[in-house]
C-alpha positions as CSV (number, residue, x, y, z in Angstrom):
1,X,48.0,-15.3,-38.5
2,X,48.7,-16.6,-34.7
3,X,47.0,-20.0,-34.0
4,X,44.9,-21.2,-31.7
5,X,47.5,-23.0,-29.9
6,X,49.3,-20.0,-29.3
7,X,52.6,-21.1,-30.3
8,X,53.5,-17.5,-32.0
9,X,52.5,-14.1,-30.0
10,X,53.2,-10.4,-29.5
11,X,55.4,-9.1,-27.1
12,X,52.5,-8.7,-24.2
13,X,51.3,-11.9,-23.9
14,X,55.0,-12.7,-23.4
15,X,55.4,-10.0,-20.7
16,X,52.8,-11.5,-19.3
17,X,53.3,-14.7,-19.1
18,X,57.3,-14.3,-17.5
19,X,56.4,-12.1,-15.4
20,X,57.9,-9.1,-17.1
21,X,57.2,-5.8,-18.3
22,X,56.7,-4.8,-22.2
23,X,59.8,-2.8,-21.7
24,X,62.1,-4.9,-20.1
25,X,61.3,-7.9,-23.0
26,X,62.2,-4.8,-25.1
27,X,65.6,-4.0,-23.1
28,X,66.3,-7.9,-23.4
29,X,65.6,-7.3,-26.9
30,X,67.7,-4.2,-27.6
31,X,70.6,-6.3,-25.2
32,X,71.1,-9.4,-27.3
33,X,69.4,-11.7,-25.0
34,X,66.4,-12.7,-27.5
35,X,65.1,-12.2,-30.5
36,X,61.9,-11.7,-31.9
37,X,60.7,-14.8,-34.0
38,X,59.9,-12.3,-36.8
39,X,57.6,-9.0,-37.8
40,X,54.6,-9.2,-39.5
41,X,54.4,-6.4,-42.5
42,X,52.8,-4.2,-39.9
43,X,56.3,-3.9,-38.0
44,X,54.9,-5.6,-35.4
45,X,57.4,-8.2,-33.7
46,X,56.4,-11.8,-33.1
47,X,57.9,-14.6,-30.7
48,X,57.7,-18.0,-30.2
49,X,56.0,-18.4,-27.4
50,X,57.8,-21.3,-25.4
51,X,61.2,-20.8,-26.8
52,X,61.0,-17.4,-25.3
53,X,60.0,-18.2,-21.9
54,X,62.6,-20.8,-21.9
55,X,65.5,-18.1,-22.8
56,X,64.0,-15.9,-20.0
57,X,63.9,-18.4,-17.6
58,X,67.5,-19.3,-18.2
59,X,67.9,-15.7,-18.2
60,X,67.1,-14.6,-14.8
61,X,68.5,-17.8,-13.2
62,X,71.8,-16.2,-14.7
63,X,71.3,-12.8,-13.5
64,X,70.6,-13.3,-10.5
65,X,74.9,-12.5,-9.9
66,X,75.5,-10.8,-13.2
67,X,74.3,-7.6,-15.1
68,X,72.0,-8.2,-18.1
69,X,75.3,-6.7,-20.0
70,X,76.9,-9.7,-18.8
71,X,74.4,-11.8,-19.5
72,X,74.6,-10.9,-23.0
73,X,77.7,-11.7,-23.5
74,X,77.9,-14.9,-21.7
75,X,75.0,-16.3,-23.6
């Protein structure tokens, strides 16, 4: 299913790669702020792996003076 190159992955290898928690990639989830790619049958939620870091990048450069809540709405 995920490819050598890594290009699709679970939510950890995403929290660990930003720099984030499980649960906060699931609160940015929950907020609006980024989507899962898709879920496998097993209910199991997939990203893409460099889109996602991107959005979380541009994500915390914009919270840095704003809520997440406004985050979400601005993006």
């Amino acid at each position: 299913m995920f490819n050598k190159n890594e290009e699709f992955v679970k939510i950890g290898a995403i929290a660990g790669r930003s720099g984030l928690s499980v649960s906060t990639r699931r609160y940015y989830t929950e907020l609006g702020l980024h989507c899962e790619t898709y879920r496998t049958p097993g209910d199991i939620c997939i990203y893409d792996r460099s889109e996602t870091l991107k959005r979380i990048d541009e994500i915390v450069s914009i919270s840095n003076d704003k809520t997440l809540k406004e985050v979400a709405a601005a993006v």
